[in-house]
Legacy VTK file of the C-alpha trace (Angstrom):
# vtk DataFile Version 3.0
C-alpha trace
ASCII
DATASET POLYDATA
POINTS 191 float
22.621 -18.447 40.463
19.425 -16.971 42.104
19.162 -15.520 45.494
15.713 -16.592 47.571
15.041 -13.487 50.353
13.503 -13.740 53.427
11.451 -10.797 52.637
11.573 -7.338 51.061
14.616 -5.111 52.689
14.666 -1.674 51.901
17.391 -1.918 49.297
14.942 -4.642 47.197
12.877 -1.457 47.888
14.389 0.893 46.235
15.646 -1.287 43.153
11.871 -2.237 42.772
9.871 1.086 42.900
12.664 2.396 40.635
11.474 0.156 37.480
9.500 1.789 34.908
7.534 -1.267 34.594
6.767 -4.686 35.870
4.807 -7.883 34.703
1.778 -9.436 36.328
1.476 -13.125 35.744
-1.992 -14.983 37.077
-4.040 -18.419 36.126
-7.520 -19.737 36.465
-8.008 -22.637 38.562
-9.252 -25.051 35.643
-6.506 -26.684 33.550
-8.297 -25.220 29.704
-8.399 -21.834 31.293
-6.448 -18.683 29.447
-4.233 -17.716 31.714
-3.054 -14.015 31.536
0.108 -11.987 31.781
0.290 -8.034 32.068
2.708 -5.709 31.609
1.847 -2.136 34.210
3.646 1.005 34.415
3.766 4.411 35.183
5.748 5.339 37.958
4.147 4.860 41.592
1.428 2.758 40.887
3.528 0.307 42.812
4.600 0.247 46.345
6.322 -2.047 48.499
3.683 -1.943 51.833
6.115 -3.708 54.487
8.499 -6.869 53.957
6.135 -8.969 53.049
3.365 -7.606 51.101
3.150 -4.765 48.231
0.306 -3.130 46.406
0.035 -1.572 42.972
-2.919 0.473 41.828
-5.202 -1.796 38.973
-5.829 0.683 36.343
-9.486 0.248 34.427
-8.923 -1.604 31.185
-10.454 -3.698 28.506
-10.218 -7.122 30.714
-10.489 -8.325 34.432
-8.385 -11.481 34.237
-6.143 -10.335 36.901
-9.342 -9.694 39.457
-11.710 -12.603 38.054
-8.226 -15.069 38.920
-7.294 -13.348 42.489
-10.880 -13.479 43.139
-11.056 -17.663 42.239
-7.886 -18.576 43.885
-5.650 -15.903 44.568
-2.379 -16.716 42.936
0.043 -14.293 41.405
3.169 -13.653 40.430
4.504 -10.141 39.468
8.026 -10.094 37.986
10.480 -6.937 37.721
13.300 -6.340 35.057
16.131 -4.792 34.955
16.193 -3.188 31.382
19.634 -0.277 32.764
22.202 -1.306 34.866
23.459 -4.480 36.067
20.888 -7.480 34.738
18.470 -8.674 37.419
15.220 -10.276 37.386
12.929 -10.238 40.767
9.765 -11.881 41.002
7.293 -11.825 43.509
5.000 -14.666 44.460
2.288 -14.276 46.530
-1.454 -14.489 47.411
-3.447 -11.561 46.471
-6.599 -9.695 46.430
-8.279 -6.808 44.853
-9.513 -3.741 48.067
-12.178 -1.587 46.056
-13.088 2.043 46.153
-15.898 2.181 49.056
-13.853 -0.399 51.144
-12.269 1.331 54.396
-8.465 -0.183 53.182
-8.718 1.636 50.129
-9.192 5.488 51.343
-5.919 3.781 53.705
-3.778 2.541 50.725
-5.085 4.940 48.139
-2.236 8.275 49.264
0.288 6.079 48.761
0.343 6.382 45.296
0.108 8.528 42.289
-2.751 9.959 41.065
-4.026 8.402 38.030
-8.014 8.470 36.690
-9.798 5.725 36.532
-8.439 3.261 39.058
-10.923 0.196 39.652
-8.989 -1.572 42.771
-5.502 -2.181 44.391
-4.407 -5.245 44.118
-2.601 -6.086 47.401
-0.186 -9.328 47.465
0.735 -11.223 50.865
4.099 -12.155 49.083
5.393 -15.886 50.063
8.324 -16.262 47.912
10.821 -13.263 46.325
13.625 -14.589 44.370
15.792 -12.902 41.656
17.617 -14.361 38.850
20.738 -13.133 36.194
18.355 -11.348 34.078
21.631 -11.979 31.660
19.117 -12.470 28.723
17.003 -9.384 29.200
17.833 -6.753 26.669
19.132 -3.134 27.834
16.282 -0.454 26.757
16.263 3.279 27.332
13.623 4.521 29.524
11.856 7.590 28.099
9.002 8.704 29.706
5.535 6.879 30.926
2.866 7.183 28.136
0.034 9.229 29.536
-2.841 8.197 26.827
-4.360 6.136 29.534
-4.556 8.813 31.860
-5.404 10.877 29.285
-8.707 8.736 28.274
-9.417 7.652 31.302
-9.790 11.446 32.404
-11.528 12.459 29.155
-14.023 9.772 29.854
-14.500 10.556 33.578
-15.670 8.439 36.317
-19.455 7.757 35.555
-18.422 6.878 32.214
-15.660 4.937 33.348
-17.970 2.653 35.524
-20.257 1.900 32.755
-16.955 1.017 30.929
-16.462 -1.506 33.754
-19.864 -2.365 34.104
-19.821 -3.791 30.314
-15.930 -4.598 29.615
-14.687 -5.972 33.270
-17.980 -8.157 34.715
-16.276 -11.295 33.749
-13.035 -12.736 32.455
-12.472 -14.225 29.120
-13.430 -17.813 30.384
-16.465 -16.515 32.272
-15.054 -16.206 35.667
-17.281 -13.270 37.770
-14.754 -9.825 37.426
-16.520 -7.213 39.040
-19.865 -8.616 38.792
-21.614 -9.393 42.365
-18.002 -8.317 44.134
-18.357 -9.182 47.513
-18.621 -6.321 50.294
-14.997 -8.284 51.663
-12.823 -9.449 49.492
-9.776 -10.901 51.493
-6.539 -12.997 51.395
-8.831 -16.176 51.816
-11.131 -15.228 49.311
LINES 1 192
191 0 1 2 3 4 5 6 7 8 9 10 11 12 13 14 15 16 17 18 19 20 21 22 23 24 25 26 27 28 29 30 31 32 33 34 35 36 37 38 39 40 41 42 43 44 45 46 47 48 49 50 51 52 53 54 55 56 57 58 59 60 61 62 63 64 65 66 67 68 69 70 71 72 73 74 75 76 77 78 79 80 81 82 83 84 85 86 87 88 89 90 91 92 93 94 95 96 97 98 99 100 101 102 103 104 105 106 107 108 109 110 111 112 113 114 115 116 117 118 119 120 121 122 123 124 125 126 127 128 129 130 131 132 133 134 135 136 137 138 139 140 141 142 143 144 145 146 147 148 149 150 151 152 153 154 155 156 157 158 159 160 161 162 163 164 165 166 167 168 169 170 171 172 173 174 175 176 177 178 179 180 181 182 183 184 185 186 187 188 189 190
């Protein structure tokens, strides 16, 4: 049986930043739309931010689903598995939102994490639900390192080739939904 939480103690914490990985789960609004699941990683691109909110650093990539959803409507869910140790399953519901470099929060929120090139936004989550189940089907898996090809191409590529990248690849999601096209100056909890 599942436990609900009032919020995010600092032993859910600990268990939480201490996964290799975790799984991003958002939808359009319309009832056709593709909605998208993520898997993330590398070590300290998330961070719990107080009880009830965490952040996690949106790495460029070869979509904007994520954003182009958060930006419609603002629903996510980002889930957490335990893949050593005792079986567990955590996932976070929340509202969220996407603070870009050139907003004041961002310079705030950016130390808090590792350094990785080519970071387009963190996503910050206002969580309103955290809940862990038996995780009893989830295989065990060794962890063996992060893979650093992103990193790698991202730094290769650099950052004005990066933003052309974005510019092209992440102005709107696969069912047309504005990414980073036209992002408004303040982008916010309510939208």
């Amino acid at each position: 049986m599942g436990t609900v939480f009032d919020g995010i103690d600092e032993k859910l914490r600990r268990w939480i930043e201490h996964q290799p990985m975790f799984v991003v789960a958002t939808a359009p609004l319309a009832a056709d739309g593709l909605m998208n699941c993520s898997p993330k990683g590398s070590r300290g691109t998330f961070r719990v931010l107080d009880e009830r909110r965490f952040g996690y650093l949106d790495l460029t990539g070869s979509g904007v689903e994520t954003l182009a959803h958060l930006r419609e409507n603002g629903r996510i869910v980002v889930m957490f598995c335990a893949f050593e140790g005792r079986p567990r399953i955590v996932r976070l519901h929340g509202r969220g939102y996407a603070v870009l470099p050139g907003d004041s929060r961002f310079d705030d929120l950016l130390p808090r994490f590792s350094e990785h090139p080519g970071v387009r936004s963190i996503v910050v989550v206002d969580v309103t639900r955290v809940a862990d189940s038996c995780g009893f089907g989830v295989p065990r898996l060794d962890y063996v390192a992060d893979r650093d090809v992103l990193n790698l191409s991202r730094a290769k590529k650099g950052e004005p080739a990066m933003a052309a990248y974005r510019d092209k690849h992440n102005a709107h999601s696969l069912d047309g939904l504005p990414g980073l096209t036209d992002w408004p100056t303040a982008v916010s909890p309510s939208g």
